[in-house]
N, C-alpha and C positions, 0 to 999 in steps of 0.2 A: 884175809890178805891185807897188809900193810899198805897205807896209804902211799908210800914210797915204795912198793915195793909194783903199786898199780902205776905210778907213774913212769916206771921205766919198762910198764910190760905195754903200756898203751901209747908212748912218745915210738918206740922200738919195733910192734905192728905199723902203727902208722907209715911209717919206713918203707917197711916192707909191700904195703900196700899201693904205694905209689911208686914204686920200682915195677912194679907188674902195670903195662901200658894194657888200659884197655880203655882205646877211643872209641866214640860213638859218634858217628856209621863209618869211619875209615879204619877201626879195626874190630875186636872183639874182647867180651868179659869172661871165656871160656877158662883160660888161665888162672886167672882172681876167683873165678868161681870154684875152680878147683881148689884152689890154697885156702880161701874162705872154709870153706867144706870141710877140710883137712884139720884147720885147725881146731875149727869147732868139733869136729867128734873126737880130736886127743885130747880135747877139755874135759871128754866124758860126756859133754850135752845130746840129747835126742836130736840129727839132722837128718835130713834129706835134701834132694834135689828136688824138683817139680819140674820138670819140664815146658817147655813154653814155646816155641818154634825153631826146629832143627836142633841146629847143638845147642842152641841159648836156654839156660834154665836161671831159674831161681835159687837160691838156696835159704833153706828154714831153719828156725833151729828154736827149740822150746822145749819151756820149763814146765810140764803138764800141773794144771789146776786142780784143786783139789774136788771142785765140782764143778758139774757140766755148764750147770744152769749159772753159773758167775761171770761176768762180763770179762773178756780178754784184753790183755795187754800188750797189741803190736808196734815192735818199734820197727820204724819203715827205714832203708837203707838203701841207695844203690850202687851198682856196681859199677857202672860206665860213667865214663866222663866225655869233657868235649873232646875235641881234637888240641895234641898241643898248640900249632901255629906256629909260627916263627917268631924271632924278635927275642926269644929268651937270651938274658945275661948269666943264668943259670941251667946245667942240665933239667930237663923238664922232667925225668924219671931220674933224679941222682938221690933227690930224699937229703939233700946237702939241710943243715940246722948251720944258723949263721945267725950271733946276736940275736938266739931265744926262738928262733922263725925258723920252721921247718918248710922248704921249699921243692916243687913240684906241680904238673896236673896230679888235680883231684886230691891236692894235701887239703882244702879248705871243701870242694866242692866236689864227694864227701867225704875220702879216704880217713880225714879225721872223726868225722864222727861216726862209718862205721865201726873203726878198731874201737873207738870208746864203750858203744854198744857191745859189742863182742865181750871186751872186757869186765864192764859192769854186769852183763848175762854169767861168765865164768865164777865171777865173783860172789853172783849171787847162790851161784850151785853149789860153790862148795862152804860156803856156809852154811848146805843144807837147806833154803829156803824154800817153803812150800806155798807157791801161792795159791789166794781162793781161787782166782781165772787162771787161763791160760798167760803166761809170758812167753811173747812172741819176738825173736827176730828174722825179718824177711829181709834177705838183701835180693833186687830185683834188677833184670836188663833193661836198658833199653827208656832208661828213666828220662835220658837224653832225648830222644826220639821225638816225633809229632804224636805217635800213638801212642805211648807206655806201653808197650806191649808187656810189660812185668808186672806192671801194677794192675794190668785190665786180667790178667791170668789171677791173681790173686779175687781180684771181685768175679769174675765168672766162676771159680771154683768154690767161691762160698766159705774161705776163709777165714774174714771177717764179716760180723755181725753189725746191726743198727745199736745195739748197744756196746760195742767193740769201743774200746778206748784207743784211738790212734796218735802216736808221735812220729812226726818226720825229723830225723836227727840230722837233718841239714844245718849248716853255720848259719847259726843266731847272735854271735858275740856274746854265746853266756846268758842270753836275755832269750826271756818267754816267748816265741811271737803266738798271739792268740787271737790271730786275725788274718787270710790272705786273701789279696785281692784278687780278682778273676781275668785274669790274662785271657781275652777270647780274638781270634786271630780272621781276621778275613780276606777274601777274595775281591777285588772290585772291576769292574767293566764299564766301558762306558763304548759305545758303537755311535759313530756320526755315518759321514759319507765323503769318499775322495774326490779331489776335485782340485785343480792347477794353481796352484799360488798366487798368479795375478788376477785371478777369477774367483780369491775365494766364498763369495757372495753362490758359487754354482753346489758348494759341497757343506757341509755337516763338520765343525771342529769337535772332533772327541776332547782330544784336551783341554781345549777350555771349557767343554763338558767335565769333565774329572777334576780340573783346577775349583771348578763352582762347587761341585758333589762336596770334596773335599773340607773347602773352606767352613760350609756349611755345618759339616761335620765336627769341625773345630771348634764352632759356636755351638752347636749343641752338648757338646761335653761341657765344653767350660759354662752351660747354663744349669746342669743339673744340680738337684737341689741336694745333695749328697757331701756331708764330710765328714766322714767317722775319725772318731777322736784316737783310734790303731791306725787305721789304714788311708785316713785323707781323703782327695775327692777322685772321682775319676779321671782317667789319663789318657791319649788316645795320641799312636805315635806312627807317622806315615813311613814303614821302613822300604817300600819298595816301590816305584812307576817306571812304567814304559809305553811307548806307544810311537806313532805316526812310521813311518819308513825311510821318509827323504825331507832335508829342509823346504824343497820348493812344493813339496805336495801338502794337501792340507790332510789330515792324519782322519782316516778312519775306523781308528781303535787307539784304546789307551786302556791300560790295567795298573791296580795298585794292592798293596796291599798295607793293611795296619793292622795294626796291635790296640785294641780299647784294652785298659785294667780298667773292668767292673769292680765299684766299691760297694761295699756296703751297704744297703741293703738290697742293690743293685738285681734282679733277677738276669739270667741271659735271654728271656725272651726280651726284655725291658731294652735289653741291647740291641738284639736285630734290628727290632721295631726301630730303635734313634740309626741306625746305621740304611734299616731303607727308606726312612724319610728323608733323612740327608741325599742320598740319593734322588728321591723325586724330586727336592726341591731347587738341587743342584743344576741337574739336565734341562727342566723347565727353564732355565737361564738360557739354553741353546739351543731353540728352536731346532727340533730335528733329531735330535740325540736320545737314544735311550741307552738304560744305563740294568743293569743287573749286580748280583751278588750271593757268592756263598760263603758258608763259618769252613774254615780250616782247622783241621784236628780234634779234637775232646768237646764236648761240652764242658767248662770250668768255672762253675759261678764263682763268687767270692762268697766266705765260711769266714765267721766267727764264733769261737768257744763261748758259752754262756759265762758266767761270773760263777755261777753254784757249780759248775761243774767239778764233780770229783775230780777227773783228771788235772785239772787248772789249777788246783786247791791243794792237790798234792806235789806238784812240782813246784806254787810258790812256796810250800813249807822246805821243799828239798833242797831250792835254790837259799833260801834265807839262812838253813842250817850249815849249806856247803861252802856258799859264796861270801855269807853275809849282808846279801842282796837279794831281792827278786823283782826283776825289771821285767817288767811288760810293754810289748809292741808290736808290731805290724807290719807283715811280711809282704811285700811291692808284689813277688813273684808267688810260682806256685809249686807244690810238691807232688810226689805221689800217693802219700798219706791222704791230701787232702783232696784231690779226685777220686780216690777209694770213699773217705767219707762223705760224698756228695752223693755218691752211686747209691751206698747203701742205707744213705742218710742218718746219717751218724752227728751227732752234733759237735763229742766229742774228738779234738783233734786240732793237733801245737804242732809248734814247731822248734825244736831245743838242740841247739849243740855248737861243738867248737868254731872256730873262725868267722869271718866277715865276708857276708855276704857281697861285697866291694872285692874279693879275692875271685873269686867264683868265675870263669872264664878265662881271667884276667893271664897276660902273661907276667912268666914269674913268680904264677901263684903264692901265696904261701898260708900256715896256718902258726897261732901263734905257740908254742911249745908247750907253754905252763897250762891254755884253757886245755890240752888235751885229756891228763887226768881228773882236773875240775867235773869235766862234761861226764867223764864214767861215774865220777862219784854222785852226783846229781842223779842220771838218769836212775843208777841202784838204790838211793833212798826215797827216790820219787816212786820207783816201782813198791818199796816196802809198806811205802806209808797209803799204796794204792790195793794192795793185793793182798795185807796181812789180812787174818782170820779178825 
């Protein structure tokens, strides 16, 4: 397939893939799953569905290895995106291309880089390519989610392997990222006791319990001793409080919650632990207050690629050949590729593909036109140079 000939079949999926709405949790990826599916088996590739709760399934699709015992090549994709939101100046499903920029939910975050995937898989099949492993593509629901339910189906099913080579084709801007930090989300409490406003000396302030917890918190990230040279230091961002009931009452509860990114070499026990010290040392500020906490969602340490790693080694040769470049850096957020490879402990495991991560959410998404067939060509000589005999 002609290099021009890939960039108008993967600008043109793109398209199409962001004209089919599938928000995550206001609506559903059944439809995209379906057309996903659809196309990949007129390509001729080996697919199926997987199943995964009620109608929500996965879909697979690979290029059988030549041996068993050879490590796999899963490239991670999903199907859902956020909810559009409002605020667009452009249809949010119109796929409008305006001055190079293909615009929509899910043109950047991923809609681009599964069509590239998709692409580069078709590509490689009909040039007959035989790899030693498995080459894998899983497009998965639910990636949005607190749980991944798509990607925890793929590790409970056994999938992939501890030696599985994993890529998330999330927007990198073309650049390697060979590092994520670990986004791990918590619950906060802090319990005083009520008591009259002009009396507050008779009750227990939660809040200023939580404001202490909190602060405390604040000083201990910014003291750790951590700053990797991908991913930087740790972060820790208060995105939710509430608490007391009424102005004149002195508040008996208060809850927060925040976001730490664990950096490098950060473990998540290493986390709890700073999150309920922060805590005791907090409360102890307010006579009377205790304070609790639990982790929300996944376990998500922060992962980085070794430097020998085959997989890392093969896509800077493929980004150098394709791009001219191969830039390496460090992904703030985290994927599903890379909670698979914490699960199965995998060491191997990037993150490569079209748009910017600054689009991702954002309204008015967009992705940039020209990185769409960049990203295919990449990922198919990344896979050659990973999987030939």
């Amino acid at each position: 397939m002609s290099s021009e000939c890939c960039s108008e079949e993967v600008v043109a999926l793109t398209g199409e893939l962001v004209r089919i709405p599938s928000e995550n949790p206001t609506g559903t990826e059944k439809e995209i799953g379906e057309y996903v599916f659809q196309w990949l088996a007129r390509a001729g590739l080996e697919t199926w569905k997987e199943p995964v709760a009620g109608e929500r399934f996965n879909v697979i699709a690979r290029l059988p290895g030549t041996s068993k015992d050879a490590p796999a090549l899963a490239w991670l994709a999903h199907l859902d995106t956020v909810p559009a939101g409002e605020g667009w100046t452009r249809e949010p499903f119109g796929a409008e291309i305006v001055d190079g920029r293909l615009y929509g939910r899910g043109s950047a975050d991923m809609k681009g880089g599964l069509a590239a995937a998709m692409v580069a898989l078709k590509q490689l099949a009909s040039e007959g390519f035989r790899p030693v492993g498995d080459l894998l593509l899983i497009a998965t629901v639910d990636e949005e989610g607190p749980d991944m339910i798509g990607a925890m189906d793929v590790y409970k099913k056994g999938m992939v392997r501890r030696d599985s080579y994993l890529v998330a084709v999330e927007p990198s801007d073309l650049k390697i990222l060979a590092g994520h930090k670990g986004p791990l989300w918590y619950r906060l409490e802090v319990k005083g006791k009520m008591a009259h406003a002009g009396m507050p000396w008779h009750g227990v302030d939660a809040i200023h319990g939580m404001s202490a917890c909190l602060l405390r918190l604040k000083e201990l990230v910014q003291s750790l001793p951590y700053d990797d040279e991908l991913l930087g230091p740790a972060t820790v961002n208060i995105g939710r409080i509430q608490g007391g009931v009424k102005t004149n009452i002195v508040p008996a509860f208060c809850y927060a919650e925040v976001d730490l990114r664990a950096t490098y070499p950060m473990t998540v026990e290493e986390a709890d632990a700073l999150i309920a010290r922060a805590l005791q040392e907090g409360v102890a500020q307010v006579p009377g207050a205790t304070a609790g906490w639990q982790r929300l969602g996944l376990k998500r340490p922060p992962q980085k690629i070794p430097a020998g790693s085959p997989l890392l080694q093969s896509f800077q040769s493929a980004a150098q050949a394709v791009l001219g470049r191969a830039e390496t850096a460090g992904f703030p957020a985290y994927t599903d590729a890379a909670i698979i490879a914490s699960l199965v402990g995998s060491p191997h495991c990037l993150t490569f593909g079209p748009g910017n991560l600054s689009q991702a959410h954002a309204v008015d998404e967009y992705v940039e036109v020209e990185q769409l067939p960049l990203a295919a060509r990449v990922l198919a000589q990344a896979a050659r140079l990973l999987l030939s005999p």
